[in-house]
N, C-alpha and C positions, 0 to 999 in steps of 0.2 A: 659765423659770428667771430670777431676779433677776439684777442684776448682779454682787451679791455672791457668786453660787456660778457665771459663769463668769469670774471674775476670772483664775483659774487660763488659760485658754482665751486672753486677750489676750496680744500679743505689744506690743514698743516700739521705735519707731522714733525716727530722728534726722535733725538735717536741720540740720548746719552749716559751717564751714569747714574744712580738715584737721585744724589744729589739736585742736578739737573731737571731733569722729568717731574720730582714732586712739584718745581714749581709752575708746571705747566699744566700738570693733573689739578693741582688748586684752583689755577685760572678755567678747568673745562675742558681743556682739550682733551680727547677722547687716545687719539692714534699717536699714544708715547711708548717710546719703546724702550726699556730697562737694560742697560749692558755691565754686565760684571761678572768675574772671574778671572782665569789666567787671561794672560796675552795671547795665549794661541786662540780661547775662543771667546774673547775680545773681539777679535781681527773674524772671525768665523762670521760672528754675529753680525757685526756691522756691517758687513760685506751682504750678507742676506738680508739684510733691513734694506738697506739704503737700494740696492738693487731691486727690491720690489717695490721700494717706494717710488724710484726711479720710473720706472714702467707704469705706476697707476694714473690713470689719468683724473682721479678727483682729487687729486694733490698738488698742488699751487707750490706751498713752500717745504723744505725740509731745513727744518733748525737742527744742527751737525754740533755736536760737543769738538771742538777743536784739536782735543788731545786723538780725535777720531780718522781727522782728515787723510793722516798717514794710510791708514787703511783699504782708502779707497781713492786712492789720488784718479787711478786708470779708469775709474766709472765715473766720475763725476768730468772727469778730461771729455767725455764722448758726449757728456751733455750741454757743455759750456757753448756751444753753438743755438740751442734750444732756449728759449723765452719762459718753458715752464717743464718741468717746475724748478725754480731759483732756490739753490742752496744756501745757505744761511751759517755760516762757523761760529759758535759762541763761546767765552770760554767757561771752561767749567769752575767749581769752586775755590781752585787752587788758583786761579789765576789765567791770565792769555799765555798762550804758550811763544805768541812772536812778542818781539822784543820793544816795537813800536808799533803798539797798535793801532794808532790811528792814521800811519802810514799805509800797514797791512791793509785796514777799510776804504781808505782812497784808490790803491791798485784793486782791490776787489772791485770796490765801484767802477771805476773806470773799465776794467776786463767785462764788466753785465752789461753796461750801458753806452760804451765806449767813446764817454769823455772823461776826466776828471770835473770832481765835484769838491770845491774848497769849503774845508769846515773845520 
């Protein structure tokens, strides 16, 4: 079966800091995953998250708190060739962390799908 007839079949996960995740626990979603503390297990956590997230196959999408990416730049590089499951950077409450973000989502889109997409 392609990807596109079990698209239905993926589930989506998150992986930010409260802020973030309350508003996805409102909306339903079950597999949000809460990150706070120092830096050191910041960087511990999200490394363990996104890595298993990475590897489940009922998972479509991971929505990634942006201030996150830092963390897992080298695991997310190994999946960038892979169709599923498509990572998602958002930012979190404070703001985007890149400077122009709708540049930023043009190169993202273009690197998933690989054209550019004017918007």
């Amino acid at each position: 079966m392609s990807v596109r007839g079990k698209i239905r079949e993926y589930g989506i996960a998150v992986v930010g800091d409260e802020n973030l995740v309350l508003g996805f626990r409102l909306a339903g979603l079950s597999k949000v995953y809460e990150v706070s503390g120092s830096e050191d297990k910041v960087k511990k956590k999200v490394r363990k998250y996104v890595s298993e997230l990475l590897e489940d196959p009922k998972i479509g999408v991971i929505v990634l708190q942006d201030t996150f990416e830092k963390y897992v730049e080298d695991l997310l590089e190994a999946y960038r060739e892979k169709s599923v499951p498509v990572v998602v950077s958002i930012p979190s409450i404070k703001g985007p962390i890149h400077p122009d973000v709708k540049e930023y989502y043009k190169r993202y889109v273009k690197r998933i799908i690989g054209f550019t997409v004017e918007f």
